[in-house]
C-alpha positions as CSV (number, residue, x, y, z in Angstrom):
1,X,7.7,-1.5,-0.7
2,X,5.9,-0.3,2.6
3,X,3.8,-2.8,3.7
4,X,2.2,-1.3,6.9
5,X,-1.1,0.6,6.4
6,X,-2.5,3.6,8.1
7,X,-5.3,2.5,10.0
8,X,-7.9,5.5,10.7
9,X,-10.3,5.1,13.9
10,X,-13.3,6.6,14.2
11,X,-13.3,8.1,17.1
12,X,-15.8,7.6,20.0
13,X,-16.9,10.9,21.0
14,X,-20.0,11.7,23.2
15,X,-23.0,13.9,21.8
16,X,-23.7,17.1,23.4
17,X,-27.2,17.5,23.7
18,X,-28.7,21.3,23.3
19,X,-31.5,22.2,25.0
20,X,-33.7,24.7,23.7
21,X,-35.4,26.8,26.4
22,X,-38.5,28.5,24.6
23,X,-40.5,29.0,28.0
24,X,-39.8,31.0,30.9
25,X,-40.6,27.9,33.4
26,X,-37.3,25.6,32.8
27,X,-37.4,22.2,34.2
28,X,-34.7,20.8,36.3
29,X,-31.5,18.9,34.0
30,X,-31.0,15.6,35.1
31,X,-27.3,15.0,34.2
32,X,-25.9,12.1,33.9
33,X,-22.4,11.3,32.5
34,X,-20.3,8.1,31.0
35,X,-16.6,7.5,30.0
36,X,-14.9,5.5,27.3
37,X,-12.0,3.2,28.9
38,X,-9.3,1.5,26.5
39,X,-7.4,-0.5,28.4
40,X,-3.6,-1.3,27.4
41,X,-1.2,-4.2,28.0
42,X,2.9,-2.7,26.7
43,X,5.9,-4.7,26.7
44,X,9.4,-4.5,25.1
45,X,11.8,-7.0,23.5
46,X,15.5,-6.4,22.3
47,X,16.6,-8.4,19.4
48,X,20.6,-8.1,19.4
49,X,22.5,-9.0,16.3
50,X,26.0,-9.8,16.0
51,X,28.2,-10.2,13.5
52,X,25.9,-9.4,10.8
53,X,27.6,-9.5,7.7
54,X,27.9,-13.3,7.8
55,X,24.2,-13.2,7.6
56,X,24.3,-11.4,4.6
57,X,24.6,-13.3,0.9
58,X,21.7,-16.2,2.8
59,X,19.0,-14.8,0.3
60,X,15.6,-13.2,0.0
61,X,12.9,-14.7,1.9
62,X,15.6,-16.4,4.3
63,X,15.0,-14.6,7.8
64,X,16.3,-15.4,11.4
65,X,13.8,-14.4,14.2
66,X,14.3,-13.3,17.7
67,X,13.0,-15.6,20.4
68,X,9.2,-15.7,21.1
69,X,8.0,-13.0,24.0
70,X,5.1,-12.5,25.7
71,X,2.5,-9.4,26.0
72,X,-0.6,-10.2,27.9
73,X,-1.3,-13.7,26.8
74,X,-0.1,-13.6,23.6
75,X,3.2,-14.8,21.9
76,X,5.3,-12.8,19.4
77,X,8.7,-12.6,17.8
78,X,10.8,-10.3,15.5
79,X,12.3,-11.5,12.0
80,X,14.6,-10.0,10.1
81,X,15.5,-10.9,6.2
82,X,19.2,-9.5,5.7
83,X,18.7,-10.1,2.1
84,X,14.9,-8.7,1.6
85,X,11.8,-10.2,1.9
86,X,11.6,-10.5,-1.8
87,X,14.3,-10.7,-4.6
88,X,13.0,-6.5,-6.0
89,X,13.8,-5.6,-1.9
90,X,17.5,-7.0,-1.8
91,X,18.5,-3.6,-1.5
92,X,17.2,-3.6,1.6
93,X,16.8,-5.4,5.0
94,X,12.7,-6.6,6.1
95,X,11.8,-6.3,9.3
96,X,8.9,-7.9,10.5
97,X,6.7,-8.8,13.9
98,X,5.4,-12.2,13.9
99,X,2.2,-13.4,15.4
100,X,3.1,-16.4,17.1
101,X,0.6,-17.4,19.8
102,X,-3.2,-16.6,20.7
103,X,-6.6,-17.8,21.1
104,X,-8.6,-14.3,19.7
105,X,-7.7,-11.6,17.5
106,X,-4.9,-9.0,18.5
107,X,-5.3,-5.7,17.6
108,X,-1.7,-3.9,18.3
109,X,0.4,-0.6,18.2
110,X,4.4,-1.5,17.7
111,X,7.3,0.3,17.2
112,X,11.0,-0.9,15.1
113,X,13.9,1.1,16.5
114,X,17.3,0.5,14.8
115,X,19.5,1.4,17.9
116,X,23.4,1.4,17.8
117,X,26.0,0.3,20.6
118,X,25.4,3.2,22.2
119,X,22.1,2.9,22.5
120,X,21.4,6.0,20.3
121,X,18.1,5.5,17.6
122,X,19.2,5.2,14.2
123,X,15.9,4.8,12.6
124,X,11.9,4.3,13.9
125,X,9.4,3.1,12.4
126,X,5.5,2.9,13.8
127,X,2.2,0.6,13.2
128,X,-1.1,-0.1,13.8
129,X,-2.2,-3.6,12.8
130,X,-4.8,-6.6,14.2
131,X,-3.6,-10.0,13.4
132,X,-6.5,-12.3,13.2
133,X,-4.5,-15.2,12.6
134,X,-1.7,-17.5,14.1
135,X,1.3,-17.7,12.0
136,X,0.4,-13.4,10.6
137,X,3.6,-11.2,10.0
138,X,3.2,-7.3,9.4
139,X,6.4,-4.9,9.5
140,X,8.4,-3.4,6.5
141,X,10.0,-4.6,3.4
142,X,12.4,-1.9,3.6
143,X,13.3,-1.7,6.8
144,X,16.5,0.3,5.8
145,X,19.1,0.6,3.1
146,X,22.1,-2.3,2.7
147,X,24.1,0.5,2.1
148,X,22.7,2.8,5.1
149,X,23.0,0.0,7.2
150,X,26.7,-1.0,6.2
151,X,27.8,2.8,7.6
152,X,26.2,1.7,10.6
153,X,27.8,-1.7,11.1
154,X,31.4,-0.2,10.4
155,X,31.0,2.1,13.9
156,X,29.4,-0.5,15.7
157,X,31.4,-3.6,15.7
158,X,28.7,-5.6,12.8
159,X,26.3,-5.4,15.1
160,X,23.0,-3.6,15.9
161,X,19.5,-4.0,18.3
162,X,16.3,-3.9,16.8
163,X,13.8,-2.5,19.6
164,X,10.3,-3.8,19.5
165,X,7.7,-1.4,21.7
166,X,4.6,-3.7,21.5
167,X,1.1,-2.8,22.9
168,X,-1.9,-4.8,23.1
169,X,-5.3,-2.5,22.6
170,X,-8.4,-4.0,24.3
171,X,-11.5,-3.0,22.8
172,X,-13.2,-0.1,24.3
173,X,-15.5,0.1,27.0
174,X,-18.2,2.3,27.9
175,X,-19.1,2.6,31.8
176,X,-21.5,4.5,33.7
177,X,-19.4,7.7,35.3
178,X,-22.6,9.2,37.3
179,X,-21.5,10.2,41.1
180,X,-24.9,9.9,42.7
181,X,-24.3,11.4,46.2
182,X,-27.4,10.2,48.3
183,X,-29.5,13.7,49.5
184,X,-31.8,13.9,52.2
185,X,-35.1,14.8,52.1
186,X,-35.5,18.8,52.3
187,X,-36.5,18.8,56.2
188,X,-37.3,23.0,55.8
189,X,-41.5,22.2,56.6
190,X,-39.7,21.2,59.7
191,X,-37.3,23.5,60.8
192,X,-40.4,26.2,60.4
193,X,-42.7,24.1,62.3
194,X,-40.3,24.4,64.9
195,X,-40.2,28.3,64.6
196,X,-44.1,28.4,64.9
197,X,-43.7,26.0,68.1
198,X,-41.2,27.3,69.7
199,X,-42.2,31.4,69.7
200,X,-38.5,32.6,69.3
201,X,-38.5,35.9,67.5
202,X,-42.0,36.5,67.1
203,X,-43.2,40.0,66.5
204,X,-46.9,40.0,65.9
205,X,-49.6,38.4,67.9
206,X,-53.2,37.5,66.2
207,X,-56.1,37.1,68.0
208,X,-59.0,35.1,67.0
209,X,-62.1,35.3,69.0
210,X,-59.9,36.0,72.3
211,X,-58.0,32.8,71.3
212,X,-53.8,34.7,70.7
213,X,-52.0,33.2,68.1
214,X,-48.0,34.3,67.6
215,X,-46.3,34.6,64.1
216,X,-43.1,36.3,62.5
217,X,-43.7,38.9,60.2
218,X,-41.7,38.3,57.6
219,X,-42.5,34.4,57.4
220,X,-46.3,35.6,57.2
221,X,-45.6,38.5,54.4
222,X,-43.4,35.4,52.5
223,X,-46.2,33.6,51.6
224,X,-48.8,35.6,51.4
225,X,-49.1,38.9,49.6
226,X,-52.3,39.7,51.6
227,X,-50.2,39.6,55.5
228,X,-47.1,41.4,53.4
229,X,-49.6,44.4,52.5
230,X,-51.0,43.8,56.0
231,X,-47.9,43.9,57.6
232,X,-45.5,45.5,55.7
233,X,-47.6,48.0,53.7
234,X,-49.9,51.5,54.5
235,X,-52.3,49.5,56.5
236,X,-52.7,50.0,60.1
237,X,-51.4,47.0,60.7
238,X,-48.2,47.1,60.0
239,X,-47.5,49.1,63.5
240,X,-49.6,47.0,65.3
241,X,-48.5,44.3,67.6
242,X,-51.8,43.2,68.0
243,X,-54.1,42.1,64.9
244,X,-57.7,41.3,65.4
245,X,-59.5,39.0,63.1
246,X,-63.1,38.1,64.2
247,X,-64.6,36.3,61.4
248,X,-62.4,32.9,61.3
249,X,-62.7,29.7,63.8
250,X,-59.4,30.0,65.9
251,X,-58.8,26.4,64.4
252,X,-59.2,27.2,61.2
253,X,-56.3,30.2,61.5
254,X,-54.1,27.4,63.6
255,X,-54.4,25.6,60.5
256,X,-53.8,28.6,58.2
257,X,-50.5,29.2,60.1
258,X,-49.6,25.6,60.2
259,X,-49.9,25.6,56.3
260,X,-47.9,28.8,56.0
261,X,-44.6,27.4,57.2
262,X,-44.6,24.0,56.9
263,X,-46.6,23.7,53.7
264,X,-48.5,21.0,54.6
265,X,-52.1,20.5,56.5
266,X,-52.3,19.8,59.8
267,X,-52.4,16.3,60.7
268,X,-55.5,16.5,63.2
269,X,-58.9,15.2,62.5
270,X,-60.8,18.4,62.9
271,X,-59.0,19.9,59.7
272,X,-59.9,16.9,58.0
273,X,-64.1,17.6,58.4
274,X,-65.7,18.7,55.4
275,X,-66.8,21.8,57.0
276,X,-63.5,23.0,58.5
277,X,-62.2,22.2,54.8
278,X,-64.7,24.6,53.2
279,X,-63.6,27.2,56.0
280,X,-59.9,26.6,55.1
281,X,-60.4,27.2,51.3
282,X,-62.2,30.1,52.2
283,X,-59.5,31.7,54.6
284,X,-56.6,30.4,51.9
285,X,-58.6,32.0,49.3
286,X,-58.6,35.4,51.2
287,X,-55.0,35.4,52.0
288,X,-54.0,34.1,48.8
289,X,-52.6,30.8,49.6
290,X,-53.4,29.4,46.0
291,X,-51.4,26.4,47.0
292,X,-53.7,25.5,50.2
293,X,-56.7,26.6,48.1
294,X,-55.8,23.7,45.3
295,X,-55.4,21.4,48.3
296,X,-58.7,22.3,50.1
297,X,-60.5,21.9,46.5
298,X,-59.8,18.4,45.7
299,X,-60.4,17.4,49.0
300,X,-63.4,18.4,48.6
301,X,-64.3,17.4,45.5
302,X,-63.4,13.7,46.6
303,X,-66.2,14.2,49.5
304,X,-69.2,15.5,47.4
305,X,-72.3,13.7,48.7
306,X,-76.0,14.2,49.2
307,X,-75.5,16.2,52.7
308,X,-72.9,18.0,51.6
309,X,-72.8,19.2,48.1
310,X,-75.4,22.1,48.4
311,X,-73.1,24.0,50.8
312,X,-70.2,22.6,48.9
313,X,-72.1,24.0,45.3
314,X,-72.4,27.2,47.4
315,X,-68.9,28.0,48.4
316,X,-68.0,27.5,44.9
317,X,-70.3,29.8,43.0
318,X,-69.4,32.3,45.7
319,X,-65.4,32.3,45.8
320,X,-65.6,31.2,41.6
321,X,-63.8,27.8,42.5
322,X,-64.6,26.5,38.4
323,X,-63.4,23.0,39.4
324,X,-65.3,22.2,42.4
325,X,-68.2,23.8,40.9
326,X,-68.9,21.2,38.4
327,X,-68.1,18.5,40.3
328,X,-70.9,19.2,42.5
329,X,-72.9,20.0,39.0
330,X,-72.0,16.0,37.6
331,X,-72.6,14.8,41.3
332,X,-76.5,16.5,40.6
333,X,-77.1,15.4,37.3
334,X,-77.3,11.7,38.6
335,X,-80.7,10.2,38.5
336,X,-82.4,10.5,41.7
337,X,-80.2,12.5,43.4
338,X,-81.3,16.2,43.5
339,X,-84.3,15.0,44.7
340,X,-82.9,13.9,47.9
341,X,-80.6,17.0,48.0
342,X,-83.7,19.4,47.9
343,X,-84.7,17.9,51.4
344,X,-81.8,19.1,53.2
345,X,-80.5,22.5,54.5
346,X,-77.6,22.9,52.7
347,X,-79.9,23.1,49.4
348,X,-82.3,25.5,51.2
349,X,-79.2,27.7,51.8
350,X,-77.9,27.3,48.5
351,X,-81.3,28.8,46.8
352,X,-81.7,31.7,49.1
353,X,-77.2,32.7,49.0
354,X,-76.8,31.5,45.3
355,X,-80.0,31.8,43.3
356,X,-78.5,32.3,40.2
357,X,-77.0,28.4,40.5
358,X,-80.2,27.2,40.2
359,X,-80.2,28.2,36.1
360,X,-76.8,25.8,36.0
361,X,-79.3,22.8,38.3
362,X,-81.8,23.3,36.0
363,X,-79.5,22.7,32.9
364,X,-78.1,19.5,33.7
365,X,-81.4,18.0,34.5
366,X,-84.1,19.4,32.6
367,X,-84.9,17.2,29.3
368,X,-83.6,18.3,26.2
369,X,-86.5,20.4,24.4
370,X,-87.8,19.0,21.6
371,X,-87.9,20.9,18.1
């Protein structure tokens, strides 16, 4: 009778995750990854036996072991039962490993090999076992034949080495495998800033109320579709040198360019004003600068007060910016406020440019009729 037992591990494996793209904006994949680790400890022992018909006739259950070696901590031996384990295995000759030392349980892969003087493997057998207590034995009741194993005695002088190939399997460990390379911060805003300050390669020149401003074509027609029909299209400009504009506040174009290659506003006051704000969103709105435009909005929006939010409410209904509209519409509804906003010029400005805003004023603050 076989006593070892085929022991079936469920494998660890890792779960592919599929990702299902059903828009045509995809989101960056953040990969991370992980490995299992199963750490071994393997050792051999030889167990020589000579003379080994004298150890025959002692019988079954009557073993002689090998002396106890070490793998990682723990102690084992091999015993061998010449007569068979038991008296319906006296046929054949049990080998066994015995668990002989160890403070936790030992999960273990061995290997018998029958080997002959000249080294050469006569039989091999393999197991997988975890003995959980001191004093545990697991091998093979039939080992081999008596009569197998008397062919092999007669070339071998009665004697024979039993091989043990021992390993120790640690439990299994997960660890984090990510390589996380450190990446600096994209420094392109500055590298373009530099272009802009520096003048190298320029090829157009804008002037703004006799104030010259130089710019790279191509950079311009990059961001903006309006300067890449300007520039690039069937306008006159594009075999100009020299474009006018007459109708912007040089520092509101300064600020225009700054945003076009660095992305960002300028970092001077002026910019900052409300009214150089509602100049910029009107100059990002007419180039197309969407991005600038967003930015320009909810700065505004932020700043709505009673001196401003007439020619605030006016820009809006103008250049149909929804979202700063009614803010500025909430901001009036308050009690008491349009009131003060009728005294002052902006509202004056706003009735005689946006008359039609006055149905939307009228709507948030007139009483609800009565049926």
């Amino acid at each position: 009778m076989h006593v070892s037992t085929q022991v079936t591990e469920t494998p660890i494996t890792s779960v592919a995750m599929a990702n299902n793209f059903t828009s045509s904006v995809q989101k960056p994949i953040t990969e991370t990854s992980s490995r299992c680790l199963t750490e071994s400890v393997t050792n051999a022992h030889n167990f020589e036996v000579t003379s080994y018909s004298l150890l025959q006739g002692m019988g079954a259950g009557k073993f002689i072991s090998s002396n106890t070696f070490n793998v990682d901590g723990y102690g084992w031996n091999i015993g061998i039962y010449p007569d068979g384990w038991k008296e319906d295995t006296g046929a054949y000759m049990s080998a066994f490993l015995c668990f002989c030392s160890g403070t936790t349980d030992a999960k273990v892969k061995f290997t018998f090999s029958l080997l002959e003087k000249d080294r050469e493997v006569n039989k091999l057998e393999s197991t997988t076992y975890t003995f959980k207590l001191v004093g545990g034995y697991w091998g093979w009741e039939k080992f081999i034949m008596n009569s197998k194993l008397k062919e092999l005695l007669s070339r071998n002088d009665d004697c024979f080495t039993i091989r043990c190939v021992l390993t120790i399997l640690k439990e299994p460990r997960i660890e984090d495998s990510t390589v996380i390379v450190p990446v600096p911060q994209s420094d392109l805003h500055m590298h373009f800033a530099n272009m802009l300050k520096d003048g190298e390669g320029m090829d157009v020149t804008f002037s703004v109320r006799d104030q010259l401003f130089n710019a790279h074509r191509c950079v311009l027609a990059a961001r903006s579709s309006v300067f890449k029909a300007e520039l690039f299209g069937q306008m006159k400009e594009t075999t100009m040198k020299h474009v006018k504009i007459d109708d912007m506040e040089p520092s509101i174009f300064e600020a225009l360019l700054h945003f076009i290659y660095t992305d960002t506003l300028p970092s001077n006051c002026e910019v900052d004003q409300n009214v150089a704000l509602q100049h910029l969103l009107v100059a990002a709105d007419r180039y197309g600068l969407e991005r600038l435009k967003a930015i320009c909005e909810g700065k505004l929006c932020q700043r709505i007060d009673v001196q401003t939010v007439a020619t605030t409410l006016a820009l809006a209904e103008q250049h149909g910016i929804v979202q700063l509209k009614n803010a500025c519409l909430r901001y009036l509804s308050s009690q008491g406020v349009l009131q003060a906003v009728k005294e002052t010029d902006g509202f004056k400005h706003l009735t005689t440019s946006c008359p039609s805003i006055m149905v939307d004023i009228l709507d948030i603050v007139a009483p609800p009729s009565v049926v």
